[in-house]
C-alpha positions in Angstrom: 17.4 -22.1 0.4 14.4 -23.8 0.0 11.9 -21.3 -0.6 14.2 -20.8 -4.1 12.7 -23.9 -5.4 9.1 -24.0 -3.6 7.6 -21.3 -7.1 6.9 -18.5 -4.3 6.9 -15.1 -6.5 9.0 -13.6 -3.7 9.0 -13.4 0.5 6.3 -10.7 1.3 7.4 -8.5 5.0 3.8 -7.4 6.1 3.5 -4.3 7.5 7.1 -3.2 8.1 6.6 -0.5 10.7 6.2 0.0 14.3 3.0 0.6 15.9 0.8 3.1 15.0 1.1 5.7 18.2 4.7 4.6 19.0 5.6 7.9 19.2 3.4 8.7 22.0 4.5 5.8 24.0 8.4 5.4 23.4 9.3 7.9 26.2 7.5 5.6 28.7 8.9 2.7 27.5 11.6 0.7 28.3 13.9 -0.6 25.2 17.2 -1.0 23.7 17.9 1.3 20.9 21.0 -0.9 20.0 23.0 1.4 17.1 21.0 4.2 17.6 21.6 5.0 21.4 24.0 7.8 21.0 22.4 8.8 17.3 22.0 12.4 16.1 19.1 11.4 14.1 15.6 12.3 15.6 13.8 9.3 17.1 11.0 9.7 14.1 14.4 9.5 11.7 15.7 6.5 13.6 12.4 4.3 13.2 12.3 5.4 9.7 16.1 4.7 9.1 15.6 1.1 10.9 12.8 0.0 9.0 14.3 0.8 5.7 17.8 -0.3 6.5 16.3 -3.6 7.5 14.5 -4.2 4.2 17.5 -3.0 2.4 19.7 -5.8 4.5 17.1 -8.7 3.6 17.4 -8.0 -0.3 21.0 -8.1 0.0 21.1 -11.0 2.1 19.0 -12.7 -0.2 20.2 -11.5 -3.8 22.4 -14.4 -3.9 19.5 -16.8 -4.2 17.5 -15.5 -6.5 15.1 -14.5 -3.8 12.6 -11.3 -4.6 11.2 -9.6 -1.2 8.1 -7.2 -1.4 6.6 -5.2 1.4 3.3 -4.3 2.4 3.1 -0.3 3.6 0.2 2.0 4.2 -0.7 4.1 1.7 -1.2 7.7 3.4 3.3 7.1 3.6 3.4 7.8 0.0 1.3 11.0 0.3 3.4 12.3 2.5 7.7 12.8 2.8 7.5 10.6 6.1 5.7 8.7 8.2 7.9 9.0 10.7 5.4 7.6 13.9 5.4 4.1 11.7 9.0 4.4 10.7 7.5 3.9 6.8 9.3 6.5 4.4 7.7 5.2 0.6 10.9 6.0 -1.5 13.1 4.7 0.5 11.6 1.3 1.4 10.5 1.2 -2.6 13.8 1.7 -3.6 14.9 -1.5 -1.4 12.0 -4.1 -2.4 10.9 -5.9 -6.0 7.5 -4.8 -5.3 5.5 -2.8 -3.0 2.2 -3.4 -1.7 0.4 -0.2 -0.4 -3.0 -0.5 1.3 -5.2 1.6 -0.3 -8.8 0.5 0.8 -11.4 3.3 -0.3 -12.8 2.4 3.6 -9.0 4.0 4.8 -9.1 6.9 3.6 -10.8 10.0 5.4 -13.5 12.9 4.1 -11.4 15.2 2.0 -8.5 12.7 1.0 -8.4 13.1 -3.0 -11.1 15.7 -3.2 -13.8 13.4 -2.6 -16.4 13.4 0.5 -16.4 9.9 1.1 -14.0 8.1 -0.6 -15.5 4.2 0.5 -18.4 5.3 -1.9 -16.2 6.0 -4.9 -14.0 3.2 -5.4 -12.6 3.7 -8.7 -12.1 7.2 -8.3 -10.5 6.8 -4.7 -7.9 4.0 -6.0 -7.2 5.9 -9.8 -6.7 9.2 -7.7 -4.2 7.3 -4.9 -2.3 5.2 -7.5 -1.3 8.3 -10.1 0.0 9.6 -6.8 2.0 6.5 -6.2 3.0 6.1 -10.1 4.8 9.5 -9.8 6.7 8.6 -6.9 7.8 5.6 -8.3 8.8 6.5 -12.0 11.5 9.4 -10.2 13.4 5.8 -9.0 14.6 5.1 -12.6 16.1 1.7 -12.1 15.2 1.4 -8.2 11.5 1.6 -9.2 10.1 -1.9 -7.8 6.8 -3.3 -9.0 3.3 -1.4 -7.8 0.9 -4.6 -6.4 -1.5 -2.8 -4.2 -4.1 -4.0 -1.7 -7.6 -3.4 -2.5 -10.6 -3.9 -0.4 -13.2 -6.7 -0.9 -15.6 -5.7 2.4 -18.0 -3.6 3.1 -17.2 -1.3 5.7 -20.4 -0.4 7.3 -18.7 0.8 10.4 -18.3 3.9 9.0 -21.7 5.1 9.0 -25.2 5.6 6.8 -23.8 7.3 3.9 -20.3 7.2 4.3 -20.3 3.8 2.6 -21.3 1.1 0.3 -21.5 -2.1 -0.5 -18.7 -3.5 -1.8 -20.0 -5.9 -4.5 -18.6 -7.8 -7.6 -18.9 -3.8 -9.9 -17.0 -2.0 -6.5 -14.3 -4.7 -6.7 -14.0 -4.4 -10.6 -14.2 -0.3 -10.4 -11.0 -1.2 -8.1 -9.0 -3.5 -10.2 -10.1 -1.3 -13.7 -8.5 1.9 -12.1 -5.6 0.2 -11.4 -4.8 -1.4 -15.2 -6.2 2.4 -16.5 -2.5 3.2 -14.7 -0.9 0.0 -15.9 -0.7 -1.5 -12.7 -1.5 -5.0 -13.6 -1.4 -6.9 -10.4 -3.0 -6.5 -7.2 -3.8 -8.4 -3.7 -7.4 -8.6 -2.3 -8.2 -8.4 1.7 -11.2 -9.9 3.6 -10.6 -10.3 6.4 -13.0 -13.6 6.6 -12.1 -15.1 3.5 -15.2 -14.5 1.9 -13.9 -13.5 -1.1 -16.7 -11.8 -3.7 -17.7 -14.1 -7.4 -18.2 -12.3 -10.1 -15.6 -9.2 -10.2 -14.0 -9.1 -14.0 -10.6 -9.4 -12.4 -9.0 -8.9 -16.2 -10.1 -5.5 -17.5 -9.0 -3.6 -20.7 -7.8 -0.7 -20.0 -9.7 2.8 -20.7 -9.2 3.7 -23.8 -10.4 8.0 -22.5 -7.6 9.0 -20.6 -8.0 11.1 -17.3 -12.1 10.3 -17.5 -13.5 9.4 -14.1 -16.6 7.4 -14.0 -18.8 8.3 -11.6 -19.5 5.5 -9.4 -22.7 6.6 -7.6 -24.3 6.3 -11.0 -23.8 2.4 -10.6 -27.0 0.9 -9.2 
């Protein structure tokens, strides 16, 4: 295979899932369910057991070359046991990747999620609050546990109202990336949308030497 010689770290499946509000559509919709069209499962188990048995298929397939696969899911599927609308269960596609890529934007989350009013205005404490979360959930896979390389945000999401946000500068892209190595997660991926990517964030942190301390970020100017 050629991608085993071209240095990539591994092959990355973005957004495993089926569409957000599939579940409200399927019944009007007209689609092969191939293996599944006389299964017992429910059709929220079936998406989930399709997606999962599909990324546990490519690592097999792959194994032989060398070849490491990592997936990107959204982040609310490891709050909860399923996501079953997506067909995104967090364990079980963890346990089937080398690394797994959950979107946690402070932007994506709503009022309330991690005890805080408006998460887009507290980035370090929305991604240090999400990732111990994640950590958890991970370290119960003993040797299945794949590497954590989450998505944080570098844009400012104005769209969601005066007050509700801020803007994300070089300080709300490093209060990201320090929250993250204060949890020894040491690698990350970055989304703007227009590849306008901030200068300036200190991308290489030292981890917080007072554990469980949350800085508050509204005191940054």
């Amino acid at each position: 295979m050629e991608i085993q010689y071209s240095c990539f770290q591994d092959i990355q499946f973005d957004y495993v899932r089926f569409p957000e509000g599939f579940e409200n559509e399927a019944e009007h919709l007209d689609f092969s369910k191939g293996d599944y069209k006389n299964s017992e499962l429910s059709s929220g188990d079936q998406r989930v057991d399709t997606v999962t048995k599909y990324l546990e298929y490519a690592q097999k397939e792959l194994q032989p070359y060398n070849v490491k696969i990592s997936a990107d899911v959204f982040g609310y599927s490891a709050l909860v046991k399923n996501a079953p609308g997506i067909g995104q269960s967090f364990p079980k596609i963890s346990k089937n990747v080398d690394a797994i890529s959950s979107v946690i934007y402070p932007s994506h989350w709503s009022s309330g999620d991690f005890g805080l009013e408006d998460p887009d205005t507290e980035p370090y404490k929305t991604v240090n609050r999400y990732i111990k979360k994640e950590n958890n959930i991970l370290n119960d896979l003993g040797n299945k546990k794949p590497k954590t390389r989450p998505w944080i945000q570098d844009f400012t999401a104005s769209y969601l109202g005066e007050g509700k946000y801020k803007e994300y500068d070089a300080q709300a892209i490093s209060d990201q990336v320090q929250a993250l190595k204060d949890n020894d997660v040491d690698e990350f991926l970055i989304w703007n949308a227009a590849n306008d990517y901030t200068q300036g964030p200190n991308f290489n942190p030292k981890k917080e030497k007072v554990k469980d301390y949350e800085r508050d970020d509204s005191d940054k100017k």
